[in-house]
Structures are given as C-alpha cells and as structure tokens.
C-alpha positions as CSV (number, residue, x, y, z in Angstrom):
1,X,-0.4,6.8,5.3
2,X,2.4,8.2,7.5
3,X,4.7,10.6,6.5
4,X,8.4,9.2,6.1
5,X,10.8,11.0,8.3
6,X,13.9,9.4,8.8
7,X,15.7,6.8,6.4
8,X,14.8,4.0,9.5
9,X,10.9,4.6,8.6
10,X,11.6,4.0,4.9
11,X,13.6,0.5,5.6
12,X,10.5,-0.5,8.0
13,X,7.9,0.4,5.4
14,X,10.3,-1.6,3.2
15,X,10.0,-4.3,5.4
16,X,6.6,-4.4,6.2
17,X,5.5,-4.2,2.0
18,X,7.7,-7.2,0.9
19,X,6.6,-9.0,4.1
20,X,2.7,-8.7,2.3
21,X,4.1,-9.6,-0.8
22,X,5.8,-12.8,0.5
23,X,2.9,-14.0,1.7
24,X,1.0,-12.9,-1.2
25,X,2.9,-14.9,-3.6
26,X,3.3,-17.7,-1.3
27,X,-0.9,-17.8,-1.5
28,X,-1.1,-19.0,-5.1
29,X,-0.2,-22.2,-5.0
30,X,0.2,-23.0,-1.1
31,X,0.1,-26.8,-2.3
32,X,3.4,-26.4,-3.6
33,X,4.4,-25.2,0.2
34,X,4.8,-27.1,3.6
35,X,1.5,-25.6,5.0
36,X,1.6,-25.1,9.3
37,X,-1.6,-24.2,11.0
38,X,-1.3,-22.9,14.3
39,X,-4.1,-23.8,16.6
40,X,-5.4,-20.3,17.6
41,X,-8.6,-20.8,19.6
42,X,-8.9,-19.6,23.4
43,X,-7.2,-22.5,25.0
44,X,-4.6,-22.8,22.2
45,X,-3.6,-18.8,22.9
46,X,-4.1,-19.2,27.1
47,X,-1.3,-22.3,26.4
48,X,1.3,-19.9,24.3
49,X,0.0,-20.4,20.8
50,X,0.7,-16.7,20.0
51,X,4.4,-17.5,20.9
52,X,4.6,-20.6,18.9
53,X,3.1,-18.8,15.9
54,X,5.9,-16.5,16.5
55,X,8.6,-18.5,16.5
56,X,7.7,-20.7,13.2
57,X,7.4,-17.6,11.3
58,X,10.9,-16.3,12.3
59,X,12.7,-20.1,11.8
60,X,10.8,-20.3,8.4
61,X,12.2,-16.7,7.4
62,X,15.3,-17.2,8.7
63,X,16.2,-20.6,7.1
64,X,14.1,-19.6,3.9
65,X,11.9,-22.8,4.1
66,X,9.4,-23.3,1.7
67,X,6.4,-22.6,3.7
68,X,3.6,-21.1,4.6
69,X,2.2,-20.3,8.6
70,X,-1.7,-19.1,9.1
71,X,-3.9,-19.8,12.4
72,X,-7.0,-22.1,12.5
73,X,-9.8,-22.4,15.3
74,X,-9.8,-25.2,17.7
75,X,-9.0,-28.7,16.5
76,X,-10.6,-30.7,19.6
77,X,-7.2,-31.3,21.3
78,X,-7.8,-28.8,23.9
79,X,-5.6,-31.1,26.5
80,X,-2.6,-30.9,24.1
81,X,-2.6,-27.5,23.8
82,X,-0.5,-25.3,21.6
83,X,-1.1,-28.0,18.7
84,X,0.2,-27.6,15.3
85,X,-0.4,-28.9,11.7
86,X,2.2,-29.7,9.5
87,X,0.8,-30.5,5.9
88,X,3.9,-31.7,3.6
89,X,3.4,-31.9,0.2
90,X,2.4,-35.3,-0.4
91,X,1.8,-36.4,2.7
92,X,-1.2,-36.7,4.9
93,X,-1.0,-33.8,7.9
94,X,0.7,-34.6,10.8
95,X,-0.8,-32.7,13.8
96,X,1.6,-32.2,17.0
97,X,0.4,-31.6,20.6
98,X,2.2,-29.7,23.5
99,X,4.0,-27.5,21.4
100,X,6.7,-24.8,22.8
101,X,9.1,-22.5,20.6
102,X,11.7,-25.4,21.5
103,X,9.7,-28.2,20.1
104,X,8.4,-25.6,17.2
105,X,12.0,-25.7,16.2
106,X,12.6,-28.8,16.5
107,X,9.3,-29.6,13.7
108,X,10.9,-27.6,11.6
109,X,14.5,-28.8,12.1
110,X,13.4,-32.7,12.0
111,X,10.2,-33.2,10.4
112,X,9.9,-30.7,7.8
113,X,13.3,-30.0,6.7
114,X,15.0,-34.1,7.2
115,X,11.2,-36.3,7.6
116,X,11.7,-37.7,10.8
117,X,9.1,-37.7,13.1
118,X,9.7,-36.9,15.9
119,X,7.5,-37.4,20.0
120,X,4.9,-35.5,20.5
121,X,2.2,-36.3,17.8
122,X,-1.4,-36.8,18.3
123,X,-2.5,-39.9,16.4
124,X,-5.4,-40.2,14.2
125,X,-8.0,-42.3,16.2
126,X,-11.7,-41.9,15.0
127,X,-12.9,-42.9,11.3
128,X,-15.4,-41.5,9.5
129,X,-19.0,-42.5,8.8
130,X,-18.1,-43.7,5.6
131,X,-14.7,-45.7,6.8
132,X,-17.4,-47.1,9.6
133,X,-19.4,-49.4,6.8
C-alpha cells in the first residue's frame, strides 16, 4: 500500500475505495439494475470498444442511472463492431451495433432512461433448436 503524502492522494484513494464499493453493491442484485455489456473481444477493442466502455461508465456516474457496465467476449457481430447489450429489467436484451461515445450516449439518453429505441440495433434472426420443431 502507498504511503499518503499529500491531501490529493487521500481524496484519490477516496475515490478509488467507494468506486469498488459501488460496484460491489451494485453486484448483489444486478437484476434490479439496467445491465450493459460491452463487447470486448479483439475486433470489438481494434473498433473503439475500450472508448465506448469509457464513456457509459462516465454518463451512468454522472447522471446516477441505475446500472451496471462489465465487458463480455465476442458476440458474433464482428461486422457491427463496437456492439453493446442493454438488458432492462423486464425486457428481453436489446443488442446495438456500430456503437461510438455519441451513439453510447444517445442509449443511455433514449433507450434506457425514456424506452425509445432508437437505429442502430441488431435484430434477432436465428431460433433455437428447440423453437426449430
């Protein structure tokens, strides 16, 4: 553990411990939350992923939206790339393609705060086996 040194390192260790316990708290019951999942495979990080990720944390923190933002592998939309999931409580997840920090908060602004959709998502084309029979 570093040694504190000035009152700036105490505010940023501040920072940094109520920043683990928000998310800590926000783990117990994430399907009370709107849950984003950031597409953070190779092509989703090459296409600004990391950036996107970025800016829904900061909109989320600055508005204090109920929410919660992790990362997830590929989700087969490598041509859409950055992609997002929005999972709303009570709704099925909505998953948008060719995401930038503009159209990040513009999710946030539109879908998850009002429910409007907006362009830009990927619609759900295959079935399962079992939908099949």
């Amino acid at each position: 553990m570093n040694k504190i040194k000035s009152l700036d390192d105490l505010r940023k260790m501040k920072q940094s411990l109520e920043h683990g316990m928000n998310i800590r708290e926000k783990s117990n019951s994430p399907e009370s939350l709107v849950q984003i999942r950031v597409a953070m495979a190779t092509c989703g990080i090459a296409a600004g992923a990391r950036t996107v990720m970025n800016t829904l944390i900061e909109k989320i923190e600055k508005e204090k939206i109920p929410a919660v933002v992790t990362q997830g592998g590929c989700m087969g939309y490598c041509y859409a790339e950055p992609t997002i999931e929005v999972k709303v409580p009570g709704k099925d997840p909505v998953v948008f393609g060719n995401v930038d920090s503009k159209v990040a908060i513009e999710i946030v602004d539109k879908y998850i705060v009002n429910g409007e959709l907006i362009d830009g998502v990927i619609p759900t084309n295959y079935q399962t086996i079992n939908e099949q029979k």
